[in-house]
C-alpha positions as CSV (number, residue, x, y, z in Angstrom):
1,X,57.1,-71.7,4.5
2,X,55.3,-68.8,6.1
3,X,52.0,-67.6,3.6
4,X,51.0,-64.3,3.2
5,X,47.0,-62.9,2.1
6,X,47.3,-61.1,-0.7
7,X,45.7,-57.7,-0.2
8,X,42.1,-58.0,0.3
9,X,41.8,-61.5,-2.3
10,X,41.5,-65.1,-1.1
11,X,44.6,-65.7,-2.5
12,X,48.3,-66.7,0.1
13,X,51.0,-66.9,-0.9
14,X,54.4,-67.9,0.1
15,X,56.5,-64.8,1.1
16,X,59.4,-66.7,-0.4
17,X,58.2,-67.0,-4.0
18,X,60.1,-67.3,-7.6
19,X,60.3,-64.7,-10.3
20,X,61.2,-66.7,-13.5
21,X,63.2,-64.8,-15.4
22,X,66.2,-65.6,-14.4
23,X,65.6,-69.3,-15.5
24,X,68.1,-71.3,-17.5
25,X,67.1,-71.5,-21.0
26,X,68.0,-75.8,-20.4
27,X,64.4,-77.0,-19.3
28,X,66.5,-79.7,-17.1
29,X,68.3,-77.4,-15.2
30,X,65.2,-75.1,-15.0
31,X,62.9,-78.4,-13.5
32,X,65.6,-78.9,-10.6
33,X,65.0,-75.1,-9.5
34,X,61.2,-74.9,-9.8
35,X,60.9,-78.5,-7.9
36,X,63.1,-77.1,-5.4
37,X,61.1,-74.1,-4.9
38,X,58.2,-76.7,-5.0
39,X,59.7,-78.5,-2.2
40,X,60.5,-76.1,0.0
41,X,56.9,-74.6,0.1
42,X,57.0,-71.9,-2.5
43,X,53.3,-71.7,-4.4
44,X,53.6,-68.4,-6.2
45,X,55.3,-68.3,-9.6
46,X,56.0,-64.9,-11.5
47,X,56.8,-65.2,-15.4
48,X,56.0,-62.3,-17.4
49,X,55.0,-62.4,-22.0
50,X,57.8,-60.1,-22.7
51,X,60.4,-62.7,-21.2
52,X,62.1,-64.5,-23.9
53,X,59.3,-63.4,-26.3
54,X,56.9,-65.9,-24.8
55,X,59.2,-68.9,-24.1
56,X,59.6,-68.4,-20.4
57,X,55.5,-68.7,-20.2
58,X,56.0,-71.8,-21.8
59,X,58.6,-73.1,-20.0
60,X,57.1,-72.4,-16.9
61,X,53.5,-73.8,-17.8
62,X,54.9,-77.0,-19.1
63,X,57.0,-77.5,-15.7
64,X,54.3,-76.6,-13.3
65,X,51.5,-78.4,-14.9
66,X,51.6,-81.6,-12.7
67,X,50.6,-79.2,-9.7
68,X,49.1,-76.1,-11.5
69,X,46.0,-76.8,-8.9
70,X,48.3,-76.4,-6.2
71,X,50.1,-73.3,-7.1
72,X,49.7,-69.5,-7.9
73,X,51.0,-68.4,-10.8
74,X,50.8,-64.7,-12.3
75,X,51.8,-62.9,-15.3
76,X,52.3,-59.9,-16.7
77,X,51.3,-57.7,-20.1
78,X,51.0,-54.5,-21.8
79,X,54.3,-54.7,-23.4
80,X,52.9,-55.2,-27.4
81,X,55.1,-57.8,-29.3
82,X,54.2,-60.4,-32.3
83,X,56.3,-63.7,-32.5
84,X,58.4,-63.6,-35.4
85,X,58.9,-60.2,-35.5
86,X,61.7,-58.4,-33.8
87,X,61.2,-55.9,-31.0
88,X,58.0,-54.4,-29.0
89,X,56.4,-51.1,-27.8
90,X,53.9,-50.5,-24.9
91,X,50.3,-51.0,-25.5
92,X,48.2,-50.6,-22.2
93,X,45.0,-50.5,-24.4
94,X,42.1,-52.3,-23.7
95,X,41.8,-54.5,-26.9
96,X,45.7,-55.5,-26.8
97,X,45.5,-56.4,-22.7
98,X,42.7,-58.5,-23.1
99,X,44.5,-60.5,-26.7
100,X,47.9,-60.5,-24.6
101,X,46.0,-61.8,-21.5
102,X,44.8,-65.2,-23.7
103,X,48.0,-65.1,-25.2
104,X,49.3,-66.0,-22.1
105,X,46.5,-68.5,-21.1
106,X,47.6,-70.2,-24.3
107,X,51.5,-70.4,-23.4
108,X,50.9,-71.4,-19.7
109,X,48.4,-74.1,-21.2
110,X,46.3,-72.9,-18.1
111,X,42.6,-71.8,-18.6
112,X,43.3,-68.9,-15.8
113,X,45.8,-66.9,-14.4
114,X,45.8,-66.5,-10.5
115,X,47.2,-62.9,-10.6
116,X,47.6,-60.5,-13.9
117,X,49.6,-57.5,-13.6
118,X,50.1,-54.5,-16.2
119,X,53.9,-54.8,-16.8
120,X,54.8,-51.1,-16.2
121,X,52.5,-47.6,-17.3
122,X,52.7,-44.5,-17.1
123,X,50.4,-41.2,-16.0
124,X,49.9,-40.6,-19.9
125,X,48.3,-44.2,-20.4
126,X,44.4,-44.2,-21.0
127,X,44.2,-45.6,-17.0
128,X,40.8,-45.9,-17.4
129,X,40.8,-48.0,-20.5
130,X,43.5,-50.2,-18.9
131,X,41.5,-50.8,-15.6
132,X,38.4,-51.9,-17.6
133,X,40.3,-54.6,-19.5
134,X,41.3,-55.9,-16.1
135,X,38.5,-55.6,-14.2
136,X,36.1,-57.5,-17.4
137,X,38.9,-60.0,-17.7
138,X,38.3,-61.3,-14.1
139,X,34.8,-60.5,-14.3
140,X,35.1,-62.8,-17.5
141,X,36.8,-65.8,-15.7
142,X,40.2,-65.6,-17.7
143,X,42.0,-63.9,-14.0
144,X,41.9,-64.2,-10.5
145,X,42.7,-61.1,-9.2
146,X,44.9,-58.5,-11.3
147,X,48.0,-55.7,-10.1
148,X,50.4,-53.5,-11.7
149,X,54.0,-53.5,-11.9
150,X,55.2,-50.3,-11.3
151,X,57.7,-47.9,-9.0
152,X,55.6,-44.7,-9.8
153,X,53.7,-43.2,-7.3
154,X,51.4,-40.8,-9.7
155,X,50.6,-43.9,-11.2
156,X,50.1,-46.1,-8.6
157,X,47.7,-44.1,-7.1
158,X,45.6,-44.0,-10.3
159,X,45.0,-47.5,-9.6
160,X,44.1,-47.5,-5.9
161,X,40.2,-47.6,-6.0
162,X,40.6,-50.1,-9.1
163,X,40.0,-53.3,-7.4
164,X,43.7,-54.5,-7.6
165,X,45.1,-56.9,-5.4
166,X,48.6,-56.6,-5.6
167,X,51.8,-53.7,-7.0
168,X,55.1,-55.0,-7.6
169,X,57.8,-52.7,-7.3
170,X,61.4,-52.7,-6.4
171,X,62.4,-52.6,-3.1
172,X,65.7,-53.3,-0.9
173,X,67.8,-51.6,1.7
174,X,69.3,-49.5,-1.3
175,X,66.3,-48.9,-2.5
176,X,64.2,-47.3,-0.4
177,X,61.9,-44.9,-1.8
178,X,58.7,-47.1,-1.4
179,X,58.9,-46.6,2.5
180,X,58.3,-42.8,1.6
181,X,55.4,-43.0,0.2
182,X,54.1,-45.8,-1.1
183,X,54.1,-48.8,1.5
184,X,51.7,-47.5,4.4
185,X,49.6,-46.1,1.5
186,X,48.8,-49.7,0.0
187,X,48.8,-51.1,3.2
188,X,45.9,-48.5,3.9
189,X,44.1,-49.3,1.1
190,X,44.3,-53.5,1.6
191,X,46.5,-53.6,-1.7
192,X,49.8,-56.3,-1.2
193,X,53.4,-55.5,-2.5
194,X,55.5,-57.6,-4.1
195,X,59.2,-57.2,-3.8
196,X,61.3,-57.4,-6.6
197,X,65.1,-56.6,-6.3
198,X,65.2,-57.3,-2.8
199,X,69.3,-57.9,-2.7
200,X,69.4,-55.0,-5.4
201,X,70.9,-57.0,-8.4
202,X,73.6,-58.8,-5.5
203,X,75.2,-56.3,-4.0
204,X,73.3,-57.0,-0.7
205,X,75.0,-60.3,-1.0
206,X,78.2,-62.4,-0.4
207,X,79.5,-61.6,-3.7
208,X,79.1,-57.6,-2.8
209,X,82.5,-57.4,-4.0
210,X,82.4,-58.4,-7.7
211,X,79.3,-56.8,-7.8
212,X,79.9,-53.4,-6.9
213,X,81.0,-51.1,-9.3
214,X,82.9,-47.3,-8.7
215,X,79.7,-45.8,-9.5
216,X,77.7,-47.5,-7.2
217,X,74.5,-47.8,-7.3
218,X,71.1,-45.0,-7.4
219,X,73.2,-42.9,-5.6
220,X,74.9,-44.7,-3.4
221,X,78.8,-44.7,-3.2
222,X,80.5,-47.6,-3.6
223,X,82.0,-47.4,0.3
224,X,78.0,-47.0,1.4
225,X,77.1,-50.0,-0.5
226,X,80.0,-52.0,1.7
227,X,79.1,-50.4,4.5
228,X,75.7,-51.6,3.8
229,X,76.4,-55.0,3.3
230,X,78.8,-55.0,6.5
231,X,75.5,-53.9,8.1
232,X,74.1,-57.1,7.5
233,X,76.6,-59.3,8.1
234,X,77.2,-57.7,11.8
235,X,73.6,-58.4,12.6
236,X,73.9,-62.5,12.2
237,X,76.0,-65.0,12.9
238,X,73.5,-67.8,11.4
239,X,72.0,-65.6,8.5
240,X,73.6,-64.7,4.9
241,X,73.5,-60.6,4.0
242,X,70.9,-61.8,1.2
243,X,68.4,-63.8,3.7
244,X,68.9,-60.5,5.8
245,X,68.3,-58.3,2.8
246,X,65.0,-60.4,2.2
247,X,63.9,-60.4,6.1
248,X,64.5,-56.8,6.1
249,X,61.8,-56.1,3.5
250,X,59.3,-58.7,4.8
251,X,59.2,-56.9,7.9
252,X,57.2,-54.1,6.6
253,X,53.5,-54.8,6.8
254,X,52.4,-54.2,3.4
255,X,54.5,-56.7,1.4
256,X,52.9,-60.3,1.0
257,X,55.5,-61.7,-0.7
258,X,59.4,-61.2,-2.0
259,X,59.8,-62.2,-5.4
260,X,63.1,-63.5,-6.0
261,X,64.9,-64.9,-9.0
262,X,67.0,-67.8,-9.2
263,X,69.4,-69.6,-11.6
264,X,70.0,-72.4,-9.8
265,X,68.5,-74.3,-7.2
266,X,71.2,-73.4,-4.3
267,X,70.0,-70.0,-4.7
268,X,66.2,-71.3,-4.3
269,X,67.1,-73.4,-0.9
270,X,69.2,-69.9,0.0
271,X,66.0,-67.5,-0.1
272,X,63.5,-70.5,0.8
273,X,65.1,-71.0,4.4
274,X,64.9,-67.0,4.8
275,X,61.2,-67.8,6.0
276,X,62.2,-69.8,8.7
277,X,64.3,-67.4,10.7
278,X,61.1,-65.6,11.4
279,X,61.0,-61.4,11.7
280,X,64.0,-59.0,12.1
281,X,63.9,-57.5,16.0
282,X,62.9,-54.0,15.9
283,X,67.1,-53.2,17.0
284,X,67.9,-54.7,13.9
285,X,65.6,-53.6,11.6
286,X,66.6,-49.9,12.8
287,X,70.3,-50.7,13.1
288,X,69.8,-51.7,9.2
289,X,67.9,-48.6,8.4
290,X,70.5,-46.2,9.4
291,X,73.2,-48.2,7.4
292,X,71.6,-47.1,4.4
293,X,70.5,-43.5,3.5
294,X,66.9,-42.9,2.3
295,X,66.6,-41.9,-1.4
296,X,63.3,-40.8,-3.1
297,X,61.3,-40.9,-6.5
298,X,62.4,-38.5,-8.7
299,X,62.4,-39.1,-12.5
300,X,59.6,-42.4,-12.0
301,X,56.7,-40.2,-11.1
């Protein structure tokens, strides 16, 4: 597995790595998918507090602990909840990052957390307030390094001089809009990118065809979101559309690592061997440009 340095940190990680939330609520079947991951070379692990209310930090901290001095694992707050109490709101304040923060140490049953990210924002946050609680909570030993979780580029580049290491945003063939204006920005400014929703929630996948509805998808028709996938099928004869889906966005510069979920452990082995079929070509990468239109931020500023 192929290890990428995190913006300007000491941190590398895999570029194959697992986003957790897609884990089985059966801690059996969830062990067989993180070991795989395990296995096959994968050292970053991305849970998030607001999953399952807390459980999935649990979960995961109890099944990585063997090798928690091994492996990077990051988290995610901001979004303010109490257990036993329905529902939640967004809190980006300083007091409630720094309480959810050891919240989560407590859940992982960690004493630090390699990466904390703020789990979405917006321009009318107090940014400033928010940046102090990260920047004293590495300063305090708790963190690592810290990022944000976000697709907006107002907010994003409130953050740029704030010491972050990392932004995770969505990105795939469908989606676009972070080669616009985000990417080469961040890659400027020695920030990484992690990808989420690199096979944009499966339709640049076998199963294109269940997936797909007649409304397609930000924008996109259904018949461009075939002709997409066709796109990536006609470039490989050893690779599935999703591995090319996920080699399509690790060829961009800026992004360290491609966050994928899983629900089983086939799926883990599926994006795991993705790493060893090295870069698209340059044809490629452009044929699969063309296959799908560019679309921009509008409404996520």
């Amino acid at each position: 597995m192929n290890r990428r340095t995190l913006g300007k940190s000491e941190i590398e990680l895999s570029e194959i790595s697992l986003g957790t939330m897609s884990l089985p609520k059966d801690s059996t079947q969830s062990k067989r998918i993180i070991e795989t991951a395990m296995e096959k070379g994968i050292n970053y692990f991305d849970t998030a507090d607001l999953y399952s209310f807390g459980e999935n930090e649990r979960m995961v901290g109890e099944l990585i602990k063997e090798r928690r001095s091994d492996l990077i694992l990051g988290t995610k707050g901001g979004n303010h909840f109490e257990e036993g109490k329905d529902g939640w709101f967004w809190d980006p304040s300083k007091a409630y990052l720094k309480e959810a923060c050891k919240n989560s140490l407590k859940r992982l049953g960690t004493d630090y957390i390699d990466l904390y990210q703020l789990h979405g924002g917006t321009i009318d946050d107090p940014i400033d307030e928010s940046i102090e609680a990260l920047q004293e909570l590495k300063q305090e030993g708790y963190i690592r390094e810290f990022g944000i979780s976000s697709i907006r580029p107002n907010v994003i580049r409130e953050y740029l001089q704030s010491g972050m290491a990392s932004v995770m945003m969505q990105y795939s063939m469908l989606d676009r809009r972070p080669e616009e204006e985000l990417l080469e920005l961040l890659h400027q400014n020695g920030i990484g990118v992690l990808v989420r929703g690199a096979v944009a929630k499966g339709l640049l996948t076998d199963r294109v065809e269940e997936k797909v509805s007649e409304d397609g998808f930000l924008g996109h028709s259904k018949e461009r979101i075939l002709f997409a996938t066709d796109a990536l099928r006609a470039i490989s004869d050893v690779a599935t559309p999703s591995q090319e889906a996920i080699r399509y966005v690790l060829r961009h510069p800026a992004v360290t690592s491609v966050v994928a979920g899983a629900s089983t452990a086939e799926q883990v082995l599926e994006n795991s061997v993705t790493s060893e079929l090295g870069p698209l070509s340059e044809e490629n990468y452009d044929k699969l440009k063309k296959s799908a239109a560019m679309i921009y931020y509008e409404q996520h500023r």
